[in-house]
N, C-alpha and C positions, 0 to 999 in steps of 0.2 A: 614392549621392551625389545624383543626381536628385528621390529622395525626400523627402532631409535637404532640401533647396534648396527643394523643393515647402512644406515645413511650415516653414521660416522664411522662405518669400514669404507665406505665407498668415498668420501672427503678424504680421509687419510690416505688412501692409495693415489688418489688425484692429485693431491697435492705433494707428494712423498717424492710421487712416480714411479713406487714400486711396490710390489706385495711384499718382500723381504722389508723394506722400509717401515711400511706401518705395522709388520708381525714384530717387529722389533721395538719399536715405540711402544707396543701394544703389551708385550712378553708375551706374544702367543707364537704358535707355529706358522709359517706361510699357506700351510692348506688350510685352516682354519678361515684367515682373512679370503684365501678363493671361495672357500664353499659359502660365507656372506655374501659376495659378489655376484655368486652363480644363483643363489637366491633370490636376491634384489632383483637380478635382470628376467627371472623367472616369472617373479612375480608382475612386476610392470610389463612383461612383455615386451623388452623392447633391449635394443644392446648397447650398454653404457661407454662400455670399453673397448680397444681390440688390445691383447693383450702375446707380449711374443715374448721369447725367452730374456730378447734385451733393453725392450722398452712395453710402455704400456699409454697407446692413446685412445681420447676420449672421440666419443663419434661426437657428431652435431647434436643429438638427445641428449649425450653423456654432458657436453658444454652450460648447456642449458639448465640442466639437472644440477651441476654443481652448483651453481648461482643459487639455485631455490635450496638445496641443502645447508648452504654457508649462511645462508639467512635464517635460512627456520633454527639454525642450530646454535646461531648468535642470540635470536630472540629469544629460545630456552634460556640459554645462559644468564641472557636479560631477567627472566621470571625468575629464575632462581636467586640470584644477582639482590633483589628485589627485597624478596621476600628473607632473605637470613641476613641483609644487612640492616633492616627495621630501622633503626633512628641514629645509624652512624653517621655522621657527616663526609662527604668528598673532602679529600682531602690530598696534599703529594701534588708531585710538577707534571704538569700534560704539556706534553712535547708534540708542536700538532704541524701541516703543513700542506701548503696548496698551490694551488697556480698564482702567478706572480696577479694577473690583471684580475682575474675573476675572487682573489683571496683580497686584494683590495677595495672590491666594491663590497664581496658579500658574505667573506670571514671575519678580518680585520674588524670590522663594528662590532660585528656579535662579542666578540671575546670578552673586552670589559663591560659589559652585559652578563656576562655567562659570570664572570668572575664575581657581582654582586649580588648572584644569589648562592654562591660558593665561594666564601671568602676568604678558605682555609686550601684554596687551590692557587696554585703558581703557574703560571703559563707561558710558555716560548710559543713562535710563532715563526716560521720558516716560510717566505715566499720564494716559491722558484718558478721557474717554466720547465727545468731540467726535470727528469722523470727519477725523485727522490727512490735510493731503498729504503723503502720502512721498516722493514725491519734490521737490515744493516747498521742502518744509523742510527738505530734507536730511539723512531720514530712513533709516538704512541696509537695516535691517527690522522690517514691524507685524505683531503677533499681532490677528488679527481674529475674531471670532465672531460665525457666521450667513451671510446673503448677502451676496453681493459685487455690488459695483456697478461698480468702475473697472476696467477689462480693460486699461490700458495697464500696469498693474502686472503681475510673473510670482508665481500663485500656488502655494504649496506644503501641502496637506492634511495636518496634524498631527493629526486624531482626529475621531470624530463626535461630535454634540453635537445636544440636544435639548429639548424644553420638555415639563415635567412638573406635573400640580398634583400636589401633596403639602399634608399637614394632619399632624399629632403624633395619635397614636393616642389620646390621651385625648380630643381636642376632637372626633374622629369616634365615639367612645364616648357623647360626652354628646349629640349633634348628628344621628346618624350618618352614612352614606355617599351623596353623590350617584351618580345611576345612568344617567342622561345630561346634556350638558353646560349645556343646559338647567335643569338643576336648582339649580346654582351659585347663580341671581337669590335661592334661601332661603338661602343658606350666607352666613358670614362671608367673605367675598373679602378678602384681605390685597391693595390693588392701588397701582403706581405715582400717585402724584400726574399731574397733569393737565401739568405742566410738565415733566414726564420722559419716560421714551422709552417705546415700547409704546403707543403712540397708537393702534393700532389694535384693541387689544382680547387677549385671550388665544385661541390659533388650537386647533383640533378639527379631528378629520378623519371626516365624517360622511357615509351611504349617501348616492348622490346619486340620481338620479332614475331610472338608468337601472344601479342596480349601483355603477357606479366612486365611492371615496370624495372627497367637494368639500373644500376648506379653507373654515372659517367662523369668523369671529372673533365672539367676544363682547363688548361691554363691559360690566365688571361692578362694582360698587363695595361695599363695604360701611362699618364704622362707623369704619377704621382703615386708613388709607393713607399714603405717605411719597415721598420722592423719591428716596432712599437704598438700591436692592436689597437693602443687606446687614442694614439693619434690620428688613424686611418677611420676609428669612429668618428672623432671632432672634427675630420675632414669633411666627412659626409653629412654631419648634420648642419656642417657651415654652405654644404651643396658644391661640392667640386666633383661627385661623383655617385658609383655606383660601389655598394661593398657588399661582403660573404660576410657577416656580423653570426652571433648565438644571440637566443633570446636571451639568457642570463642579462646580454649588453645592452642590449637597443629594446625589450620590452616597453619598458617606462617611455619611449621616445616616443613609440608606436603608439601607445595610450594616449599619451600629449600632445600628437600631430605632426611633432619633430622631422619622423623621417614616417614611408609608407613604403609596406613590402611590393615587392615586384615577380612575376617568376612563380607566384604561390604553387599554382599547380605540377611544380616539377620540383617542392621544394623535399629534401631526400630525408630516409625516413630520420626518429628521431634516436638520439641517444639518451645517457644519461648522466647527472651528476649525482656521484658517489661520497660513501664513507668509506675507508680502509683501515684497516686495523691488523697484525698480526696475529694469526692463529695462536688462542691461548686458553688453558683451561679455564680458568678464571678472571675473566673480564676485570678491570677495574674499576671504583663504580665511578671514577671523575671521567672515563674513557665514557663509559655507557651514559653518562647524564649529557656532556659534551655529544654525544650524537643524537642522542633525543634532542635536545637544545635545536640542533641542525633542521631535526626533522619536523619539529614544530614549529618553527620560523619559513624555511622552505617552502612546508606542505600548506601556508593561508594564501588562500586563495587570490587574494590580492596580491602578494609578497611582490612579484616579479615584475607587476604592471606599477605600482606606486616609485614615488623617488626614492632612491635611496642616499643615508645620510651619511 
């Protein structure tokens, strides 16, 4: 129990951003919530936070560490969740929302799916590209992809996900193959317009000076670019070029013969595609079925390589 207390003091201060903040959530005193903290990092050896009289941040351990708390302490919530709701039914409006491209290939389906084996559940469905608050808007849970920025939110890992250049085997037939990333500035680059996202270029992962491989972004252009991902996809599989695609998009291509990656061994590491949800004592069980749902479609092993309908 000591332990359980240690990692929901140390989530609460993380997310708060302060020790007054979670003693106060908490009704306890502020040294109280330190000497958990002073505990925890005791114990693991290792230093979660630096902590000053006007802020408090988290090291590179501490980062990492909250991800693995906000999960284990979602999953609790889950068992619990579970077991005392026994034979109630889902039920209430799940207000849910995701990336415009990726919520249309691989949210959007699922939903009236989810909704016939829950049919006492109501459901909006919010696509955007814009980076939603969820909890501001009242938002029950976001499908997100890539990195995460907001740590007041609890995350849940539905799958890896990754960025790949790919081209259609003809346009490398007539063109052929780049061989380092470098090479790209002679190729057709299929690339976002300037007003769209990917501002920083397409990312490699190249030797660095000393062995270990660096991340480097490119920016690259060519004669054909758009602001629309899913058209600079059907560019490429039509063979006008070369593109920065996620597996979420072009898998099933790649499987099909469609299109073949390029680049592989400088391809940068991976990320992931998440659940988000609002820090809440008590989960609700249409929020928790709706993420399972996710994570059981996600996680077969086929999902990513088959069509999707």
């Amino acid at each position: 129990m000591d332990k359980l207390k240690q990692l929901e003091t140390f989530t609460s201060v993380a997310t708060r951003g302060s020790l007054t903040a979670a003693a106060r959530a908490e009704g306890v005193a502020p040294a109280i919530i330190g000497r958990r903290l002073d505990a925890l990092e005791s114990r693991l050896g290792v230093k979660l936070m630096v902590r000053t009289t006007r802020r408090i941040t988290l090291t590179h351990e501490g980062s990492a560490f909250l991800e693995d708390c906000q999960r284990l302490l979602a999953d609790l919530a889950n068992a619990e969740a579970s077991v005392s709701a026994g034979g109630v039914k889902a039920s209430g409006h799940l207000r849910l929302t995701a990336p415009a491209g990726f919520g249309r290939r691989h949210v959007a389906p699922l939903v009236p799916r989810f909704r016939e084996l829950h049919p006492e559940v109501t459901i909006s469905l919010n696509l955007s590209d814009r980076v939603v608050d969820v909890a501001g808007e009242a938002y029950d849970c976001a499908v997100r992809v890539g990195d995460l920025s907001d740590s007041s939110l609890v995350s849940v890992r539905l799958a890896d996900n990754r960025r790949l250049c790919v081209a259609a085997p003809r346009y490398l037939q007539h063109h052929g193959r780049p061989q380092i990333p470098s090479d790209l500035a002679r190729f057709d680059c299929l690339t976002l317009s300037s007003d769209a996202s990917q501002t920083r270029g397409w990312a490699f992962a190249v030797p660095g000076t000393e062995g270990a491989s660096e991340l480097v972004h490119l920016r690259l252009g060519g004669p054909l670019d758009c602001s629309d991902g899913q058209v600079l996809h059907e560019w490429c599989v039509a063979g006008y070029g070369i593109a920065w695609r996620s597996t979420w998009e072009v898998e099933s291509d790649i499987a099909a013969g469609r299109l073949v990656t390029v680049l592989d061994g400088y391809a940068a590491p991976p990320n992931g595609i998440y659940a988000l949800f609002p820090q809440r004592k008590h989960l609700a069980l249409r929020v928790r079925l709706w993420i399972d749902f996710l994570k059981h479609h996600f996680g077969q092993a086929d999902y990513w390589t088959r069509e999707q309908a």
